[in-house]
C-alpha positions in Angstrom: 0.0 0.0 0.0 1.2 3.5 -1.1 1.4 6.4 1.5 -1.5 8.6 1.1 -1.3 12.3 0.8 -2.0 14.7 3.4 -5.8 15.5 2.6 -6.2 11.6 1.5 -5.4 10.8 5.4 -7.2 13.8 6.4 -10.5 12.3 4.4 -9.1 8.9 6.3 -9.5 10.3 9.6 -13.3 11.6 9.2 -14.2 7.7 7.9 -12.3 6.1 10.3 -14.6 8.2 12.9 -17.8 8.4 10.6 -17.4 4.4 10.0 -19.5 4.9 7.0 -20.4 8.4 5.1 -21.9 10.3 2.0 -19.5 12.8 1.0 -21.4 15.4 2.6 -20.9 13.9 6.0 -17.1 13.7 5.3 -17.5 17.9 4.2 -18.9 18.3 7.4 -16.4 17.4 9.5 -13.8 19.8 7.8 -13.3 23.4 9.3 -14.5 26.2 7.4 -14.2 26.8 4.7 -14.3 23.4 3.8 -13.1 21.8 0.3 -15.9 21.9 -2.5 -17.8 18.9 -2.8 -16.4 17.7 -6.0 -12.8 17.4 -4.6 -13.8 15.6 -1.8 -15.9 13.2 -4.1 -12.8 12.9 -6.6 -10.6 12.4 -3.2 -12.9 9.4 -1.7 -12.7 8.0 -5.3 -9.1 8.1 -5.7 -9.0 6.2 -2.1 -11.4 4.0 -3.6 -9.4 3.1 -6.5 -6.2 2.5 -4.6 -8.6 -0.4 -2.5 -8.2 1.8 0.8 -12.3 2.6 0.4 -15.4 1.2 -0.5 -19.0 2.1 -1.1 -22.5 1.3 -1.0 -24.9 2.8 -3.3 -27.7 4.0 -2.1 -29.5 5.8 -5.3 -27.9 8.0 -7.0 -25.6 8.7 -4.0 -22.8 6.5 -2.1 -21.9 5.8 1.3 -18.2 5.3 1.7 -16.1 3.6 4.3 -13.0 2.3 4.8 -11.7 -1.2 4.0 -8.8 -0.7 5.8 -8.8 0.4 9.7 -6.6 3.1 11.6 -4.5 0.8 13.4 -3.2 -1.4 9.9 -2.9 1.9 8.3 -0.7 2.9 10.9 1.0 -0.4 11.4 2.3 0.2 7.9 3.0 3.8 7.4 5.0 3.2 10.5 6.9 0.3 9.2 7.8 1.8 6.2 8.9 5.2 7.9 11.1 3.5 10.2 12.9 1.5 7.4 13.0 4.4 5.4 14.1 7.1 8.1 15.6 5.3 10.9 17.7 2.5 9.7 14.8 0.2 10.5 15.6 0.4 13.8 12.8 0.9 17.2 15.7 1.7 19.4 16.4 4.8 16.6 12.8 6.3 16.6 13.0 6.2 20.6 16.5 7.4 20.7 15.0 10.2 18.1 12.2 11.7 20.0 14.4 11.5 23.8 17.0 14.0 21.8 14.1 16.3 20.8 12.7 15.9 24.1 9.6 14.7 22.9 9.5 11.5 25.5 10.1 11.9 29.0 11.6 9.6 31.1 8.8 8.7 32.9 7.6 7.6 29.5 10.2 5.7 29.0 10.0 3.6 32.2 6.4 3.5 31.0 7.3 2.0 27.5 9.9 -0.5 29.1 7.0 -1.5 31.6 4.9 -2.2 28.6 8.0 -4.2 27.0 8.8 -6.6 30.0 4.8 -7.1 30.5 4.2 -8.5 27.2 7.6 -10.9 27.6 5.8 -12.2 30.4 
């Protein structure tokens, strides 16, 4: 699967939390002023073409949602930027966000909690 853009994930986001929407529900969710219908529609279908969406027709309208959820979305974007940015390495990404003091080190003991718990 192919990263998705920036608004793609945005339009991701409102369906993962929507579950199922018409294009109009998905416009909704946007802050003003929100994109014109007709990207949005040519947005969910691009999703749709790369198998990331789906529909049900429902008339003349459709009612997307996704065929992928959050968590395998990010279980792959996350795999591929860690092989791509950090040598593919976990002990990288957490050494990365300690130096930008992004973790603290209660987190840490937190994470390493979490670590020797699921050994056990």
């Amino acid at each position: 699967m192919e990263k998705l853009t920036n608004k793609e994930e945005e339009i991701m986001q409102v369906l993962w939390d929507l579950e199922k929407a018409f294009v109009k529900d998905v416009i909704a969710k946007f802050p003003k002023p929100a994109p014109h219908y007709n990207t949005v529609s040519t947005m969910i279908r691009n999703l749709e073409e790369k198998g990331i969406v789906s529909h049900e027709t429902f008339g003349k309208t459709h009612q997307y949602f996704p065929l992928i959820s959050k968590e395998e979305y990010r279980k792959k974007f996350m795999h591929k930027t860690i092989q791509n940015y950090f040598e593919n390495s976990y002990k990288n990404v957490v050494s990365f966000f300690a130096k930008e003091e992004k973790i603290s080190v209660k987190e840490l003991k937190e994470i390493i909690e979490i670590i020797e718990n699921n050994k056990q």
